[in-house]
PyMOL Python script that loads the backbone (N, CA, C, O; Angstrom):
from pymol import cmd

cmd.read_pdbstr("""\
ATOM      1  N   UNK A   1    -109.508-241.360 -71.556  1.00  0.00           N
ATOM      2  CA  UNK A   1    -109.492-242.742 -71.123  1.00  0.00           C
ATOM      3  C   UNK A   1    -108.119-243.108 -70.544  1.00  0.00           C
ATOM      4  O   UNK A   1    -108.079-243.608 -69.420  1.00  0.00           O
ATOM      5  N   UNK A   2    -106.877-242.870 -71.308  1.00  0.00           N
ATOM      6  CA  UNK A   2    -105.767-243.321 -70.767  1.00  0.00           C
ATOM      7  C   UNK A   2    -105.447-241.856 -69.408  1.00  0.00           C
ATOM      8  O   UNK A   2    -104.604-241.799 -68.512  1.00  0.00           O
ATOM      9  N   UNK A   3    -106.074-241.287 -69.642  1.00  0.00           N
ATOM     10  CA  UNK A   3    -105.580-240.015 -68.263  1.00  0.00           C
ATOM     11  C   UNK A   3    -106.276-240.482 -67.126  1.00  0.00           C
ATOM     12  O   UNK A   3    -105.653-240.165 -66.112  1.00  0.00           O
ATOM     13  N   UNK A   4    -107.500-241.219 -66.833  1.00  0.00           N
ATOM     14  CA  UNK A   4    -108.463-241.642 -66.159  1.00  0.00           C
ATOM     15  C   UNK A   4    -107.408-243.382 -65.130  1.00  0.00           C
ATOM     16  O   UNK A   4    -107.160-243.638 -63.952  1.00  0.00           O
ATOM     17  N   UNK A   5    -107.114-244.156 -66.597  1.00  0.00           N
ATOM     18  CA  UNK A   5    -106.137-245.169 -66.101  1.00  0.00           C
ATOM     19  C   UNK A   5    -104.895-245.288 -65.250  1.00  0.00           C
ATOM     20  O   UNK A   5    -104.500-246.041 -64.360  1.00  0.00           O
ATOM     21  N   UNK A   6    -104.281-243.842 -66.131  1.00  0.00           N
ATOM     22  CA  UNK A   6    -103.107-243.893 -65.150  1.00  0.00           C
ATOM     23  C   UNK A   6    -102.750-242.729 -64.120  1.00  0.00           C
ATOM     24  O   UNK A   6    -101.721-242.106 -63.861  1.00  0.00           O
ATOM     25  N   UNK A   7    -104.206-242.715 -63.594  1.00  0.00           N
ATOM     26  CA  UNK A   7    -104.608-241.828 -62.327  1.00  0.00           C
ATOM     27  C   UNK A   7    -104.939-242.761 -61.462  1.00  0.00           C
ATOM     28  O   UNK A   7    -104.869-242.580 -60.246  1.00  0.00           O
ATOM     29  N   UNK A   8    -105.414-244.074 -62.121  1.00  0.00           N
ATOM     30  CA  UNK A   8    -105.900-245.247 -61.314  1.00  0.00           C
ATOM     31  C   UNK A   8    -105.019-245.878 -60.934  1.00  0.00           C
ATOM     32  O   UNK A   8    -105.133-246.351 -59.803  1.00  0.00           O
ATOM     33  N   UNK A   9    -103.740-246.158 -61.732  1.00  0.00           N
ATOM     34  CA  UNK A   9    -102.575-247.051 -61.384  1.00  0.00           C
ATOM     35  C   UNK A   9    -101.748-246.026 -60.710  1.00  0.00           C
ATOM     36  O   UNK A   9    -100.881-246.590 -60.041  1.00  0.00           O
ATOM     37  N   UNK A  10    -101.676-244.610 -60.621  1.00  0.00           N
ATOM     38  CA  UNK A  10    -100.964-244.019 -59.751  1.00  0.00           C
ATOM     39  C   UNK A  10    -101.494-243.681 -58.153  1.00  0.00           C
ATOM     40  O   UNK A  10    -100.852-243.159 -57.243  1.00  0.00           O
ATOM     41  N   UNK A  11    -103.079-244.236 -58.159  1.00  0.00           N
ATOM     42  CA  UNK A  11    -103.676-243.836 -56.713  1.00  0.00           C
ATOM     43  C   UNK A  11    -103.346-245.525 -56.036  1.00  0.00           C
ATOM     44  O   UNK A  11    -103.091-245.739 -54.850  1.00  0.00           O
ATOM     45  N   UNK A  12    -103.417-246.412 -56.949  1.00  0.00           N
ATOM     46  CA  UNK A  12    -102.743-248.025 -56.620  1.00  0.00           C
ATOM     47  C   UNK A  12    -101.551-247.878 -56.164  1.00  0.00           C
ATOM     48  O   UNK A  12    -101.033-248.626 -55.334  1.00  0.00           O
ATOM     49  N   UNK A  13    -101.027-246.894 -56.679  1.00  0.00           N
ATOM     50  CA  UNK A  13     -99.547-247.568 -56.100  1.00  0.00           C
ATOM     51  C   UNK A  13     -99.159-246.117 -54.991  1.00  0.00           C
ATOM     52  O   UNK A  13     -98.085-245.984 -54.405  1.00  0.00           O
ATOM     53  N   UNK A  14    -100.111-245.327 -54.931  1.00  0.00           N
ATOM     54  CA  UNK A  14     -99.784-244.580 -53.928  1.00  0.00           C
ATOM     55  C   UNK A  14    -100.210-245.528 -52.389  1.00  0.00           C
ATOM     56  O   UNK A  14     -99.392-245.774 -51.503  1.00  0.00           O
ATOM     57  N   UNK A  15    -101.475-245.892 -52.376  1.00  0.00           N
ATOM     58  CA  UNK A  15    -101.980-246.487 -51.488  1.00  0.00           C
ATOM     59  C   UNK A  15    -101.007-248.045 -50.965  1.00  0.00           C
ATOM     60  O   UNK A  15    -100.958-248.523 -49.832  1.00  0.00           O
ATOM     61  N   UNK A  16    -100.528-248.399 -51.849  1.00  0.00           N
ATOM     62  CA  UNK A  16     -99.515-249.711 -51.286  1.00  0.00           C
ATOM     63  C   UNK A  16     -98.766-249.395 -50.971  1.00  0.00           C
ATOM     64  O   UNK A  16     -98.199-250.305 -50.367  1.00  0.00           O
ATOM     65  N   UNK A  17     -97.741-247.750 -50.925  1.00  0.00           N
ATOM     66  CA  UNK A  17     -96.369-247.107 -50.845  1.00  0.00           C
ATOM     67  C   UNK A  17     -96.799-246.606 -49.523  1.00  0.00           C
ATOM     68  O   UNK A  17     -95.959-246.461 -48.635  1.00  0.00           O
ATOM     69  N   UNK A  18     -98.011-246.339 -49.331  1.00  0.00           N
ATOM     70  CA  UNK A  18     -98.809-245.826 -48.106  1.00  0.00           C
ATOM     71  C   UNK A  18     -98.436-246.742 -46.938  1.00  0.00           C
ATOM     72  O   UNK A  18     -98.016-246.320 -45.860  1.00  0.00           O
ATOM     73  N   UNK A  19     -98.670-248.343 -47.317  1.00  0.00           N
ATOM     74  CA  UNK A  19     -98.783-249.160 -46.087  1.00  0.00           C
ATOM     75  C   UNK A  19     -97.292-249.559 -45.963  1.00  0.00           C
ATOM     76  O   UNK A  19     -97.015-250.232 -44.969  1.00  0.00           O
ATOM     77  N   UNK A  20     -96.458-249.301 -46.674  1.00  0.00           N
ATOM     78  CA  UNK A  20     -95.043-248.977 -46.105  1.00  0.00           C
ATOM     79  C   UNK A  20     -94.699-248.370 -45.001  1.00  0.00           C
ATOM     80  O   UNK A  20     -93.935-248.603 -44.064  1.00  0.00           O
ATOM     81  N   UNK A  21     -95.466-247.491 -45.325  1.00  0.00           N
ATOM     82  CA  UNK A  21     -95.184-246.383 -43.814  1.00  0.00           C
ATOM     83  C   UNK A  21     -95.652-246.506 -42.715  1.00  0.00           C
ATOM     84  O   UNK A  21     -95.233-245.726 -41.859  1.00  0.00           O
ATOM     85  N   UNK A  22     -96.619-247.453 -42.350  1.00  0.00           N
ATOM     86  CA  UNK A  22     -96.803-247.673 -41.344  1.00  0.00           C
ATOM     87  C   UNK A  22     -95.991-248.852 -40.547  1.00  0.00           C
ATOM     88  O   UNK A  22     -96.295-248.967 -39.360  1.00  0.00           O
ATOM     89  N   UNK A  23     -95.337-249.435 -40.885  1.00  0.00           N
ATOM     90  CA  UNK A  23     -94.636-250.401 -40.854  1.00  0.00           C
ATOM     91  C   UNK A  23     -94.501-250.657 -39.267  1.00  0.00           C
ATOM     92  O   UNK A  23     -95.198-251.430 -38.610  1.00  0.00           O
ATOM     93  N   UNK A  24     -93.136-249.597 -38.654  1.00  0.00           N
ATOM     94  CA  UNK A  24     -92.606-249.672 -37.155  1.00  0.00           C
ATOM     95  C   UNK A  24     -94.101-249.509 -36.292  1.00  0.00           C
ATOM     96  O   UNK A  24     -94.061-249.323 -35.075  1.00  0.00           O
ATOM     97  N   UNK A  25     -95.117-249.575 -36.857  1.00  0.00           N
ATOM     98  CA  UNK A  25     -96.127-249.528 -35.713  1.00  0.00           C
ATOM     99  C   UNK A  25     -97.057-250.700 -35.035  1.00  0.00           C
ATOM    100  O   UNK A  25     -97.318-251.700 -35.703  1.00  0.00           O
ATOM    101  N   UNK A  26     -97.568-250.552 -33.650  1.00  0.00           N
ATOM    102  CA  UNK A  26     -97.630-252.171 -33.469  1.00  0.00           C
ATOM    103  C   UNK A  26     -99.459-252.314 -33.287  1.00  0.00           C
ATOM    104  O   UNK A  26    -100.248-251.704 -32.565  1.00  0.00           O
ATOM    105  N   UNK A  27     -99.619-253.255 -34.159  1.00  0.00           N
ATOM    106  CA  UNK A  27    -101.042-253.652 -34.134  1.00  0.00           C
ATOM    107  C   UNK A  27    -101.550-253.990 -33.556  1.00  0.00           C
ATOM    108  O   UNK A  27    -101.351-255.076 -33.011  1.00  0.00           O
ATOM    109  N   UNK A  28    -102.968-252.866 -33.250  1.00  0.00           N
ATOM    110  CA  UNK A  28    -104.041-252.216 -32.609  1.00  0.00           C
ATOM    111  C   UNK A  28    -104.882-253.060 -32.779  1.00  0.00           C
ATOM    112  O   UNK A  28    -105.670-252.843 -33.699  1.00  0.00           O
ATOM    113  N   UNK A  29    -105.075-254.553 -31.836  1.00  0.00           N
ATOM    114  CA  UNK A  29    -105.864-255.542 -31.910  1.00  0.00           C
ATOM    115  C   UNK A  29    -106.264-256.355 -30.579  1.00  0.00           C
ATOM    116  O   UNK A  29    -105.572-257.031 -29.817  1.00  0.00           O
ATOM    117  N   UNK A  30    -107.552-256.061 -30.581  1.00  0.00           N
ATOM    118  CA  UNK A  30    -107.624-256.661 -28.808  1.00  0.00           C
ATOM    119  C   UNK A  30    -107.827-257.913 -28.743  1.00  0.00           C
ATOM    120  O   UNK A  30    -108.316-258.330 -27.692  1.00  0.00           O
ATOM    121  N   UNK A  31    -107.507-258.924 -29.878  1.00  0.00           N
ATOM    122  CA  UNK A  31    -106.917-260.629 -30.021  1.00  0.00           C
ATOM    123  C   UNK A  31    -105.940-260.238 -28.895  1.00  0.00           C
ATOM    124  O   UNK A  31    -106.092-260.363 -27.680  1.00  0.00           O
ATOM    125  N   UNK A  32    -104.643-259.610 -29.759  1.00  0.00           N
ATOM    126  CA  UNK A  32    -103.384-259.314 -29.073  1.00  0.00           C
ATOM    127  C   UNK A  32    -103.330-259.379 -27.386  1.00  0.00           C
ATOM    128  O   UNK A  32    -102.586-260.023 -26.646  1.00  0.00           O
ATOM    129  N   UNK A  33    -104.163-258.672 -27.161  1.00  0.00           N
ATOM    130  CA  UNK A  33    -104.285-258.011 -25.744  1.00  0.00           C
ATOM    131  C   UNK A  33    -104.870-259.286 -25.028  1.00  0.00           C
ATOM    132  O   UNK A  33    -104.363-259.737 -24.001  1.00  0.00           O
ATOM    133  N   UNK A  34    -105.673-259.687 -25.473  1.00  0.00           N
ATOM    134  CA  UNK A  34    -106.668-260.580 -25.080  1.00  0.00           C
ATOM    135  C   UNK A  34    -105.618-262.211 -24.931  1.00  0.00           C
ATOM    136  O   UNK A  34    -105.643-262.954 -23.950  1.00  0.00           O
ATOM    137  N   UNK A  35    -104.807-262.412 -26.149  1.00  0.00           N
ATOM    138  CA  UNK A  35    -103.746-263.448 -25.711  1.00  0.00           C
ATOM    139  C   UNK A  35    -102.809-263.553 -24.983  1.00  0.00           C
ATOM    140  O   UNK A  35    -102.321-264.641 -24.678  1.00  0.00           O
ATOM    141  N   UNK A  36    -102.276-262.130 -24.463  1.00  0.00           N
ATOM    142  CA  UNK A  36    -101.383-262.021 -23.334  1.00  0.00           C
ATOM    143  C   UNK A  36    -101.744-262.410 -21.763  1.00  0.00           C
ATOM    144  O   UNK A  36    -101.217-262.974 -20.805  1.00  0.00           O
ATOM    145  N   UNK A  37    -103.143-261.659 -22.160  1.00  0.00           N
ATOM    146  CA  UNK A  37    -104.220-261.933 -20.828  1.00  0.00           C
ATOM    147  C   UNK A  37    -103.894-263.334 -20.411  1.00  0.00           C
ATOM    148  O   UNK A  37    -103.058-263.694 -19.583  1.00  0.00           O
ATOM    149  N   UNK A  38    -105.052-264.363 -21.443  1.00  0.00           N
ATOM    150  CA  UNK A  38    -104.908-265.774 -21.377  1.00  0.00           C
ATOM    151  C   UNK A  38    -103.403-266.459 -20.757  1.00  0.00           C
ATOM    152  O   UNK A  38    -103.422-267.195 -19.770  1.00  0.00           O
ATOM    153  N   UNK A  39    -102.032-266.081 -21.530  1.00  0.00           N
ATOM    154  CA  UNK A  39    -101.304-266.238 -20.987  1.00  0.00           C
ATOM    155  C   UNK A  39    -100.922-265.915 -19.707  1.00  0.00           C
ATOM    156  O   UNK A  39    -100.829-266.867 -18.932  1.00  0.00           O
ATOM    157  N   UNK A  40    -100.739-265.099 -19.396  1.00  0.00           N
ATOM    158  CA  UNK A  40    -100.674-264.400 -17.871  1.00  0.00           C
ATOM    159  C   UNK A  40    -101.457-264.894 -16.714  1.00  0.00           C
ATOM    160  O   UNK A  40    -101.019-265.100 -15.582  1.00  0.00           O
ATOM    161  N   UNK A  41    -102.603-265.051 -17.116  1.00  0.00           N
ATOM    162  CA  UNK A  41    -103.487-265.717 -16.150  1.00  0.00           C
ATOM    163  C   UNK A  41    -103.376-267.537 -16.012  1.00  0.00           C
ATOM    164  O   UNK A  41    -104.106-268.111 -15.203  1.00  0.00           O
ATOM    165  N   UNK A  42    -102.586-268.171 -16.717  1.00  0.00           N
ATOM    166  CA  UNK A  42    -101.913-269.352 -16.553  1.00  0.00           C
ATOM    167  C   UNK A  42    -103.088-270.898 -16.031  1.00  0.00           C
ATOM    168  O   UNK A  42    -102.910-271.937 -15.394  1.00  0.00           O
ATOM    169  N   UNK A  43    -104.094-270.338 -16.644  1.00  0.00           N
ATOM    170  CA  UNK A  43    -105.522-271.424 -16.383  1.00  0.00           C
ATOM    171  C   UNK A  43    -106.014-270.987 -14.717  1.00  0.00           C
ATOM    172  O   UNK A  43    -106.501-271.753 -13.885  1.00  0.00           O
ATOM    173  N   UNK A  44    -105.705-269.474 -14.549  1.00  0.00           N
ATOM    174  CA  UNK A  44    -106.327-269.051 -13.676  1.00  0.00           C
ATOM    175  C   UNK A  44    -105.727-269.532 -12.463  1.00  0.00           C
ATOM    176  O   UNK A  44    -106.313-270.016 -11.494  1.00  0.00           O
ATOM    177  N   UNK A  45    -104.818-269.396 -12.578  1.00  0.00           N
ATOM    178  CA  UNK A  45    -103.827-269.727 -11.066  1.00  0.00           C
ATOM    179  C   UNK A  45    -103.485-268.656 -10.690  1.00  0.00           C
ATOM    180  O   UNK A  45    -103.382-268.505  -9.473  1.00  0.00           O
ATOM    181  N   UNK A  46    -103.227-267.690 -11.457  1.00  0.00           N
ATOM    182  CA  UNK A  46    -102.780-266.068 -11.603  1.00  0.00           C
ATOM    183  C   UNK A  46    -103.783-264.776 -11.405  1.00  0.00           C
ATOM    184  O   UNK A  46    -104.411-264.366 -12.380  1.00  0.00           O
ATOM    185  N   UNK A  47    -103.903-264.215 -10.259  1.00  0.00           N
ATOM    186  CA  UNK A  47    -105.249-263.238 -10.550  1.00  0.00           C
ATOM    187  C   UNK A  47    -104.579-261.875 -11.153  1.00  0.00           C
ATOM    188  O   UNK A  47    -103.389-261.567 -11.212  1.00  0.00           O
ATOM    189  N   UNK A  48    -105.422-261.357 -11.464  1.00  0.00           N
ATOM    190  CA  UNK A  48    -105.427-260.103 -12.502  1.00  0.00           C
ATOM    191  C   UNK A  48    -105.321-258.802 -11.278  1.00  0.00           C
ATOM    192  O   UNK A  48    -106.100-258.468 -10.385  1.00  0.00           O
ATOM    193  N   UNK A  49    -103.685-258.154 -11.809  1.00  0.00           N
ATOM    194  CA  UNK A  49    -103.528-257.562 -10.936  1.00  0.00           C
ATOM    195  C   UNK A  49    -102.143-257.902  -9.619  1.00  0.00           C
ATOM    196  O   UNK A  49    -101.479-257.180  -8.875  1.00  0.00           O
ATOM    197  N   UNK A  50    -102.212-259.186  -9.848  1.00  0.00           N
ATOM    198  CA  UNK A  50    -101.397-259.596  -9.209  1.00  0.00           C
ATOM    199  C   UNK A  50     -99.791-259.555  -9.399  1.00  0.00           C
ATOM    200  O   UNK A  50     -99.311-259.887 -10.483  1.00  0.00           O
ATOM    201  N   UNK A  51     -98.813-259.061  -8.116  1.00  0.00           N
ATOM    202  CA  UNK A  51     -97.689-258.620  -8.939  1.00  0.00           C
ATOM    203  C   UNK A  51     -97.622-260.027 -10.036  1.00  0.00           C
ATOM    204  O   UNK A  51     -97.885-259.795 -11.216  1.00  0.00           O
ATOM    205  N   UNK A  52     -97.325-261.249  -9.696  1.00  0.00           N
ATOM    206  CA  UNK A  52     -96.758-261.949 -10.639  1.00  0.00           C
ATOM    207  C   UNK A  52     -97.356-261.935 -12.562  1.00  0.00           C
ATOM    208  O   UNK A  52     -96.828-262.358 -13.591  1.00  0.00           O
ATOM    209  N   UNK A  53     -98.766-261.175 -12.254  1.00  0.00           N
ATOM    210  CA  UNK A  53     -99.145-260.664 -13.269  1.00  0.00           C
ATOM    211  C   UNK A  53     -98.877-259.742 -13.629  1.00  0.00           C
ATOM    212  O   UNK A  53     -98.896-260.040 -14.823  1.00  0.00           O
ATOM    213  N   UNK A  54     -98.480-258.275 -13.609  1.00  0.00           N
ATOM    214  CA  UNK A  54     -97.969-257.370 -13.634  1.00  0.00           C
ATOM    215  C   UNK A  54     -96.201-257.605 -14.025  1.00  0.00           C
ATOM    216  O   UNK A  54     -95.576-256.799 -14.714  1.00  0.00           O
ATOM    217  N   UNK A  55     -95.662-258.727 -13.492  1.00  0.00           N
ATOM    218  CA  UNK A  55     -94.464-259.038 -13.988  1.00  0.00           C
ATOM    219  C   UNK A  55     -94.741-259.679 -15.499  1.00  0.00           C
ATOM    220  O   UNK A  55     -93.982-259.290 -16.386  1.00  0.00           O
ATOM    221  N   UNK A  56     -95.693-260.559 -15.823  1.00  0.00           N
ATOM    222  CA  UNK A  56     -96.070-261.413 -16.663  1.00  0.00           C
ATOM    223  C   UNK A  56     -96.337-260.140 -17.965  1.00  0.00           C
ATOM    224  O   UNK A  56     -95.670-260.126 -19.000  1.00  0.00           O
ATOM    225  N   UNK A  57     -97.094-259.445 -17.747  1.00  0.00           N
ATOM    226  CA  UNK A  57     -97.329-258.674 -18.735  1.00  0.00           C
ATOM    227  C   UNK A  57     -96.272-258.113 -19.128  1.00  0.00           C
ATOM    228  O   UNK A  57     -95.921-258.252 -20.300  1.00  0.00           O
ATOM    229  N   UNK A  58     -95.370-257.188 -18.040  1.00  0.00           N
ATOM    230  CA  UNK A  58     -93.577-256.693 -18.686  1.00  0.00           C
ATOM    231  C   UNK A  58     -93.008-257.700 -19.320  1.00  0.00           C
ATOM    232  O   UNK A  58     -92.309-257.477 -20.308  1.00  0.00           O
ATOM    233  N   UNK A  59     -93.188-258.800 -18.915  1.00  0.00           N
ATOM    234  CA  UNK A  59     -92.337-259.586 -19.827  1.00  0.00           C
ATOM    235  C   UNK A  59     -92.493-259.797 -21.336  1.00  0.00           C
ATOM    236  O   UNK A  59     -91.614-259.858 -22.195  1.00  0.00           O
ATOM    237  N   UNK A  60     -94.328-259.929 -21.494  1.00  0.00           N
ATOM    238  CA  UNK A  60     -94.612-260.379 -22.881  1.00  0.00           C
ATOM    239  C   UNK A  60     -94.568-258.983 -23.636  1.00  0.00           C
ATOM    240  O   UNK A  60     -94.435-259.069 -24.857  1.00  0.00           O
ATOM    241  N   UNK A  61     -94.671-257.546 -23.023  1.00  0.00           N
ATOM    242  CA  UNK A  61     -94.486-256.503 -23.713  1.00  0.00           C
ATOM    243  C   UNK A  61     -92.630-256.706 -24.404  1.00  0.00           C
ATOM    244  O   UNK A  61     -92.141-256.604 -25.529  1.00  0.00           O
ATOM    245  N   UNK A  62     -92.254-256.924 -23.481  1.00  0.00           N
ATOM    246  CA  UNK A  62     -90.373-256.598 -23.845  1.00  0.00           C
ATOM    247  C   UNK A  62     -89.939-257.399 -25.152  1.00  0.00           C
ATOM    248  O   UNK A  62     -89.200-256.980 -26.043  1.00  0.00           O
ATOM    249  N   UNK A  63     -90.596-258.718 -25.067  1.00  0.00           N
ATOM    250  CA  UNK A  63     -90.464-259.999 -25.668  1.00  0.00           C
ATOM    251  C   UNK A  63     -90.822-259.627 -27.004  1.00  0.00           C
ATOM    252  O   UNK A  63     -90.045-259.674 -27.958  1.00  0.00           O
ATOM    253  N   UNK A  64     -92.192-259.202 -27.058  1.00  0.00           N
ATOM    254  CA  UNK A  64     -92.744-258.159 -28.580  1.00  0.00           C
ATOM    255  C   UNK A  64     -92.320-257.202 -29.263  1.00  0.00           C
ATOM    256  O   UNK A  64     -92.393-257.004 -30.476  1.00  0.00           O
ATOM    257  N   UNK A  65     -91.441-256.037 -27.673  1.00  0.00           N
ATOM    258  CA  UNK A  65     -90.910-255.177 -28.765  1.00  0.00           C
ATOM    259  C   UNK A  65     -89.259-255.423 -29.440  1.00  0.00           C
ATOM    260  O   UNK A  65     -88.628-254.826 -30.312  1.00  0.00           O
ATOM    261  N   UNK A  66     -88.916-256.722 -28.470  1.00  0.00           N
ATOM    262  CA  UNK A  66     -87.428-257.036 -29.003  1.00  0.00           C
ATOM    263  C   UNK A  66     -87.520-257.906 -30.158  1.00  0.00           C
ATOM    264  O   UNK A  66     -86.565-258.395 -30.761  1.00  0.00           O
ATOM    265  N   UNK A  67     -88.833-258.068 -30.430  1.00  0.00           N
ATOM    266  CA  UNK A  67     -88.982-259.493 -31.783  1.00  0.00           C
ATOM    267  C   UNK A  67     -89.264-258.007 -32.621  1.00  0.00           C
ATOM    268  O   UNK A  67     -88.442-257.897 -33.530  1.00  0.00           O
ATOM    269  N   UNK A  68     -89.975-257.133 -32.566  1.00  0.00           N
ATOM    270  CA  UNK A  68     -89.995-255.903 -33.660  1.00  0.00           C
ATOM    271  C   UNK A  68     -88.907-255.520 -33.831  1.00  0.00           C
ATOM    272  O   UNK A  68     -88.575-255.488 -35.016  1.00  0.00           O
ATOM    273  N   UNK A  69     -87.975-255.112 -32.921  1.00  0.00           N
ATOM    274  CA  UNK A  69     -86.650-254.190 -33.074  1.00  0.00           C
ATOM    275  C   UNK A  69     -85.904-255.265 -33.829  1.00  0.00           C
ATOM    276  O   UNK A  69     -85.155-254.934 -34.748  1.00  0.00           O
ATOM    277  N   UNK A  70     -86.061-256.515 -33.502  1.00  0.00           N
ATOM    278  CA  UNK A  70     -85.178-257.745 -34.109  1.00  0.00           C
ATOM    279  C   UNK A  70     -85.529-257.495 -36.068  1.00  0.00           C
ATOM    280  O   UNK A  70     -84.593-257.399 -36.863  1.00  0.00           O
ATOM    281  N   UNK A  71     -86.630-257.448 -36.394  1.00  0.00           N
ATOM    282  CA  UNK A  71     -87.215-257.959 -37.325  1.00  0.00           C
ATOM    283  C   UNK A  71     -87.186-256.291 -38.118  1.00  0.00           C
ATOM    284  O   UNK A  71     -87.513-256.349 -39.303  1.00  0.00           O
ATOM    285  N   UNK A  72     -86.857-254.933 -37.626  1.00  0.00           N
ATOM    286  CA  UNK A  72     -86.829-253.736 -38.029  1.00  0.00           C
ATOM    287  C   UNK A  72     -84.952-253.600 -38.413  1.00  0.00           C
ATOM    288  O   UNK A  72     -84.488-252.934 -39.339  1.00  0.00           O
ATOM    289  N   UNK A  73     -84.157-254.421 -37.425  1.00  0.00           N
ATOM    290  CA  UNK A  73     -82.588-254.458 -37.818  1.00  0.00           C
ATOM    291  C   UNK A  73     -82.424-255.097 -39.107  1.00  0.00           C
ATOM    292  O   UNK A  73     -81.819-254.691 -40.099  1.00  0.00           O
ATOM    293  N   UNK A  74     -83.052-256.137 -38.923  1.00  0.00           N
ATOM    294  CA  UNK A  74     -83.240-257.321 -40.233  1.00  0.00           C
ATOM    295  C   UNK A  74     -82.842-256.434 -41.263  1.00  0.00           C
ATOM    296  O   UNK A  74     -81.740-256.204 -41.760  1.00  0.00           O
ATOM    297  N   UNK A  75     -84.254-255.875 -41.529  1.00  0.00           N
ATOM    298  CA  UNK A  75     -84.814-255.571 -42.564  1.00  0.00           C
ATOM    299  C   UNK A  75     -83.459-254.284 -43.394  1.00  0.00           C
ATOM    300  O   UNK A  75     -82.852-254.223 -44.464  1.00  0.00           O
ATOM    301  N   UNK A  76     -83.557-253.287 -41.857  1.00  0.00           N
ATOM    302  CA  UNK A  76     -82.418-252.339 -42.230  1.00  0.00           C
ATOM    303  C   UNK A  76     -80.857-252.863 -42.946  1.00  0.00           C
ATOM    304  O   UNK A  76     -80.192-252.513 -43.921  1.00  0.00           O
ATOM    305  N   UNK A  77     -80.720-253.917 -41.831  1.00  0.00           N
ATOM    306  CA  UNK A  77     -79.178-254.825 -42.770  1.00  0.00           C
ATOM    307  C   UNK A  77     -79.350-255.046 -44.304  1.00  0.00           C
ATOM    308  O   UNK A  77     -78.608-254.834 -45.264  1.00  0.00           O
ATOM    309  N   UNK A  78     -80.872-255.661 -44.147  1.00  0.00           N
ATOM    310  CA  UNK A  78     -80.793-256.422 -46.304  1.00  0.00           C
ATOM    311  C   UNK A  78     -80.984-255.022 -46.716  1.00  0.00           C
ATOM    312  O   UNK A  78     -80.471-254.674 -47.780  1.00  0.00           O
ATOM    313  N   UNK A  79     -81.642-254.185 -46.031  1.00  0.00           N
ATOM    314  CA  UNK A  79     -81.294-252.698 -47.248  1.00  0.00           C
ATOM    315  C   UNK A  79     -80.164-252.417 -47.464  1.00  0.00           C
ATOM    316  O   UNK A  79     -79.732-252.490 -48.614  1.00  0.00           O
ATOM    317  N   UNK A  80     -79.444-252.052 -46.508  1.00  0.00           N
ATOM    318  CA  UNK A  80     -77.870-251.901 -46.258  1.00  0.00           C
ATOM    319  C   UNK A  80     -77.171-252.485 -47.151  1.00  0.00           C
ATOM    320  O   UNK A  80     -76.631-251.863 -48.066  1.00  0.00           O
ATOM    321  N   UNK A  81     -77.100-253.618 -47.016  1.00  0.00           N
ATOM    322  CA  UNK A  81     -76.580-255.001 -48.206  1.00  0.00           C
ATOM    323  C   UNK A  81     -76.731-254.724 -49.690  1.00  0.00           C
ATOM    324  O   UNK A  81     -75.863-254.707 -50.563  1.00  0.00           O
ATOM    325  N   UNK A  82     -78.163-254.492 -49.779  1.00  0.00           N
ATOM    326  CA  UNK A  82     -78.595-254.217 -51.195  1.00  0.00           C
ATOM    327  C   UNK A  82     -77.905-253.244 -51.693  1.00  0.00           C
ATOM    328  O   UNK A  82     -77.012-253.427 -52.519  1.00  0.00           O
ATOM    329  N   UNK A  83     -78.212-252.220 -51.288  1.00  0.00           N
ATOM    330  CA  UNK A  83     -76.949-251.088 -51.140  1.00  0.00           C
ATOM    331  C   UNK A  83     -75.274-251.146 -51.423  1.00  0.00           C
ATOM    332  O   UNK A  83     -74.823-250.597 -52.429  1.00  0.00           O
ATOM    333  N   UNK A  84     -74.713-251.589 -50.820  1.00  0.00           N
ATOM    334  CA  UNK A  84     -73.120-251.644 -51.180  1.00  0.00           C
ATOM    335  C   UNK A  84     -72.692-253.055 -51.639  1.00  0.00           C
ATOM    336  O   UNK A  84     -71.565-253.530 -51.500  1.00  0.00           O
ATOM    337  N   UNK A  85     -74.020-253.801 -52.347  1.00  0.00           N
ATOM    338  CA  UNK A  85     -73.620-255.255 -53.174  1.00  0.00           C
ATOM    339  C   UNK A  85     -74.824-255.124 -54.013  1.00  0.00           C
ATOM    340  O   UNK A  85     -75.919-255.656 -53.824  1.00  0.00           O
ATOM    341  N   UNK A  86     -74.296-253.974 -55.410  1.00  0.00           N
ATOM    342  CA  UNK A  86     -75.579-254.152 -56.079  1.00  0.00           C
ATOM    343  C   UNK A  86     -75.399-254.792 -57.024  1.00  0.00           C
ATOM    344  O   UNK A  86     -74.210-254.927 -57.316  1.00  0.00           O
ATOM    345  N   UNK A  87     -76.447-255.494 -57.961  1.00  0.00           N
ATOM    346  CA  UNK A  87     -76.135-256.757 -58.430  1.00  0.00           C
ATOM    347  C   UNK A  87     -76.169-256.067 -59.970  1.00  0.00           C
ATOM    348  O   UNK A  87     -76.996-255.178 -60.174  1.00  0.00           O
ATOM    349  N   UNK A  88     -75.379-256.434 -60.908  1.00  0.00           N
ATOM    350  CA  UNK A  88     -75.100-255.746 -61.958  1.00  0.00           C
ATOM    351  C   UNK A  88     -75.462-256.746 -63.333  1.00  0.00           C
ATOM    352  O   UNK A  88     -74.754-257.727 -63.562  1.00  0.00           O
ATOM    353  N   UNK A  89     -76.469-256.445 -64.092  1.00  0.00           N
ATOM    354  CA  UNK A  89     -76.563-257.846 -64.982  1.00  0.00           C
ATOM    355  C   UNK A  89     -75.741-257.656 -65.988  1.00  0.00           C
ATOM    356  O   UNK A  89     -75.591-258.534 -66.837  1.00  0.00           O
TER     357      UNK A  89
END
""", "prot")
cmd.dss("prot")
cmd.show_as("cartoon", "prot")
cmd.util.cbc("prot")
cmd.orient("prot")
């Protein structure tokens, strides 16, 4: 019984240590895709395809991956921090 439990609480906490790792990757969602569209196409003043669309899309790609890289430094600094200011009770 207790070998059964803490096979259960060790496949729990493998699987949450799991979605750690996926972290730096960017979500595979055609909302996503589908809201850039909307944007880009600007209530349809914009046709698809069009350079100013083709500019529109580089932009909202760059914009996404500099808010990830922003939000991946973050994260690296408070580790960093945690690191050489550890808190001692």
């Amino acid at each position: 019984m207790r070998r059964q439990f803490a096979l259960l609480v060790l496949a729990l906490a493998a699987l949450t240590l799991s979605s750690c790792a996926k972290r730096n990757e960017l979500p595979v969602s055609s909302s996503l895709s589908e809201d850039d569209d909307t944007f880009c196409r600007a209530g349809g003043k914009v046709a698809v395809g069009s350079p100013e669309y083709v500019a529109c899309r580089k932009d909202r790609d760059a914009q996404r991956g500099n808010a990830i890289a922003r939000a991946d430094k973050k994260q690296r600094d408070l580790g960093e921090y945690m690191l050489n200011n550890p808190v001692r009770p």
